[in-house]
C-alpha positions in Angstrom: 0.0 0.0 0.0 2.7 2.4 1.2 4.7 1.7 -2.2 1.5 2.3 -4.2 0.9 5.7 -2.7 4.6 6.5 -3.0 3.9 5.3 -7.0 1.5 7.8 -6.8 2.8 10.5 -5.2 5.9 10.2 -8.0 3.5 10.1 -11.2 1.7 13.4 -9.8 5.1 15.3 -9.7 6.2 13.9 -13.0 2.7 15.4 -14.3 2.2 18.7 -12.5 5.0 20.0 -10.1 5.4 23.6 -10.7 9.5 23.5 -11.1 11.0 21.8 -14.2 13.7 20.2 -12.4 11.4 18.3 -9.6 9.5 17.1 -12.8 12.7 15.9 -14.4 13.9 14.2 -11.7 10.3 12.4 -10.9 10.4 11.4 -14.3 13.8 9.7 -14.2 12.8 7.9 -11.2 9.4 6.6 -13.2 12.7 5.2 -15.5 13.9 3.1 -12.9 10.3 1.5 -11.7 10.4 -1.0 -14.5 6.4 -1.4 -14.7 4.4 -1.4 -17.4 2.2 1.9 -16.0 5.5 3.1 -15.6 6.3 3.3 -19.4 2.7 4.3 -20.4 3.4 7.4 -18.7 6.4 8.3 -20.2 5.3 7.8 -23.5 2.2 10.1 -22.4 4.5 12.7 -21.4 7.0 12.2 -24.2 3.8 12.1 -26.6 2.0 14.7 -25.3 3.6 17.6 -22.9 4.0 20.9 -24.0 7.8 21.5 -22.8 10.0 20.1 -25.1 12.7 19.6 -22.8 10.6 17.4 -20.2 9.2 15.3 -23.1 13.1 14.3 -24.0 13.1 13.5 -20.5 10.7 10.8 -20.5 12.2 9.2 -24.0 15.6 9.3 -21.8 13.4 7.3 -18.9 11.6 5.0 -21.3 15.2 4.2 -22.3 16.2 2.9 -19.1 13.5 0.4 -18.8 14.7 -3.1 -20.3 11.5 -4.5 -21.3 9.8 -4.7 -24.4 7.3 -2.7 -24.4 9.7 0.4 -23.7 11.3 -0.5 -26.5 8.4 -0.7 -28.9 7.6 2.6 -27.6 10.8 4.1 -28.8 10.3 2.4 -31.9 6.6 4.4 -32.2 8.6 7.8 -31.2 11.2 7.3 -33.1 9.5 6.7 -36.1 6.1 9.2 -35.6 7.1 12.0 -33.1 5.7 15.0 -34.4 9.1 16.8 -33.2 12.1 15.9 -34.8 14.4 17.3 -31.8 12.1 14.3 -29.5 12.6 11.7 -33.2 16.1 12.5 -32.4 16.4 11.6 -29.1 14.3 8.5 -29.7 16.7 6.9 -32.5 19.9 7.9 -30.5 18.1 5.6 -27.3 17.1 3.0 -29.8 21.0 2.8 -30.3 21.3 1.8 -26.5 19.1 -1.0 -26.9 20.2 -4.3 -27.6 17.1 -5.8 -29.5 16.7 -7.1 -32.8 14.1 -4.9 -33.4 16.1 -1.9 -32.2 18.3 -2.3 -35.1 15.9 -2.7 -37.7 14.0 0.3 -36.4 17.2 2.0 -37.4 18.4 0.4 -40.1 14.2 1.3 -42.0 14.8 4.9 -40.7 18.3 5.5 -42.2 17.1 3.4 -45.0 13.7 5.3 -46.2 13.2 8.6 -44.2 12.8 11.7 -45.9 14.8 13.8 -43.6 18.1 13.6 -44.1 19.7 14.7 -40.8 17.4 12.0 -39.0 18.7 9.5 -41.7 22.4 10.5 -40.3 21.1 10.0 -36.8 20.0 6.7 -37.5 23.4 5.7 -38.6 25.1 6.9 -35.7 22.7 5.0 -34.1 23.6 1.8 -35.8 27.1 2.7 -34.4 26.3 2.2 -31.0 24.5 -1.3 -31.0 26.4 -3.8 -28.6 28.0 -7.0 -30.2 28.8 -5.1 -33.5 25.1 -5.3 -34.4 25.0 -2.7 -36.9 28.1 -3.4 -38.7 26.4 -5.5 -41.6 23.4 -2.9 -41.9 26.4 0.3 -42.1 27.8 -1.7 -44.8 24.7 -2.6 -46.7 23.3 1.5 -46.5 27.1 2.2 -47.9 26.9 0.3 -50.8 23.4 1.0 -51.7 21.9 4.0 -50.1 20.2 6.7 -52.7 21.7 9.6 -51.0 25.4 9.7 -52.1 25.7 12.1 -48.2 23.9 9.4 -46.7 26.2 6.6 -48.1 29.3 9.0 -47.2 27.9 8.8 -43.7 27.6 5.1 -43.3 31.1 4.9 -44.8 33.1 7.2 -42.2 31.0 6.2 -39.4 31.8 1.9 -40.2 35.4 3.3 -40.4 35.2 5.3 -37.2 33.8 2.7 -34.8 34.8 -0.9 -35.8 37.9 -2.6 -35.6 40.6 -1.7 -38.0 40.8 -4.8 -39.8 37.4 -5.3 -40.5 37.3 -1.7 -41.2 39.7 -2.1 -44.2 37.9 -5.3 -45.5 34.5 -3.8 -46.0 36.0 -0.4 -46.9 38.1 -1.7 -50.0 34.5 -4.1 -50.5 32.5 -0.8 -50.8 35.2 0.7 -53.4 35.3 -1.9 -55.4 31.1 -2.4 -55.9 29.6 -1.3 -58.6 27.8 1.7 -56.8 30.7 3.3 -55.7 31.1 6.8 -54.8 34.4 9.2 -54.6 33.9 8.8 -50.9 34.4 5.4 -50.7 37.4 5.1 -53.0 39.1 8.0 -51.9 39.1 6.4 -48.3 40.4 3.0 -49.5 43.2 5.0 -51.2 43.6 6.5 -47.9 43.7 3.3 -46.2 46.2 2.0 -48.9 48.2 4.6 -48.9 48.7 4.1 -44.9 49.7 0.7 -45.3 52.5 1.9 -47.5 53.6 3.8 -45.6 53.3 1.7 -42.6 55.5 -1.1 -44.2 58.2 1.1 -45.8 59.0 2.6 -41.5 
């Protein structure tokens, strides 16, 4: 009884205290709860508040819960947030999660949204899967991505946060594809020209 009040007592600040930063703070704790009520009022607030700040609060709350349903809330937000500042914040959490559906979330945003700059985010998202998750998607969106920026992107970013000998496998397999771009090739040259220069000191 004494923990349902308290519940209550928390979910009432996270809705109407008068200072931002009890709010906050009553929403992060909702984060911790790991209950399903818990998450449907974060994604109320994160849907539905009028201060932008508090609602990427509550997408940084839903993020700390480790059950699916959080997840397939950030997939929603992600995806259908009216505010692209909140869809940003979304796909950078989905990057945290380590679900299969997380990264296939990412890998259809960076794949067929509109928006460029969310596209981008996506891919740093990909980045940040554990266990290397996103390596084979990074590769596939650099060798047949649309968007020659968007395939730039997925090139630098494999580069930046895989291991180097992987890295200089799928690079030199981009260059070589038939979809190519000057991206791509110029950093296999770059690569190359490294290794030269590696083995001649």
């Amino acid at each position: 009884m004494k923990t349902e009040k308290a519940d209550e007592a928390l979910i009432d600040l996270a809705y109407h205290a008068n200072k931002r930063q009890v709010r906050e703070k009553a929403i992060f704790w909702l984060g911790q709860k790991e209950s399903p009520k818990a998450a449907k009022i974060l994604e109320n607030i994160a849907t539905n508040d009028a201060d932008e700040e508090i609602k990427q609060k509550a997408i940084f709350g839903l993020s700390q819960l480790k059950d699916d349903q959080s997840t397939n809330i950030l997939i929603k937000l992600a995806k259908k947030h009216p505010n692209k500042e909140s869809r940003k914040k979304a796909i950078f959490w989905l990057g945290q999660k380590a679900s299969k559906k997380a990264a296939e979330t990412l890998e259809d945003v960076a794949a067929n949204e509109n928006d460029i700059e969310i596209q981008k985010k996506a891919i740093f998202a990909l980045t940040q899967l554990d266990d290397d998750k996103g390596i084979p998607i990074l590769i596939k969106l650099a060798k047949t991505h649309p968007n020659s920026e968007v395939r730039k992107k997925a090139i630098f970013s494999h580069r930046k946060e895989i291991p180097q000998k992987k890295t200089k496998k799928n690079i030199f397999s981009v260059a070589c594809s038939p979809s190519a771009n000057l991206s791509a090739v110029c950093l296999a040259d770059q690569c190359a020209r490294k290794d030269n220069a590696s083995s001649i000191y």
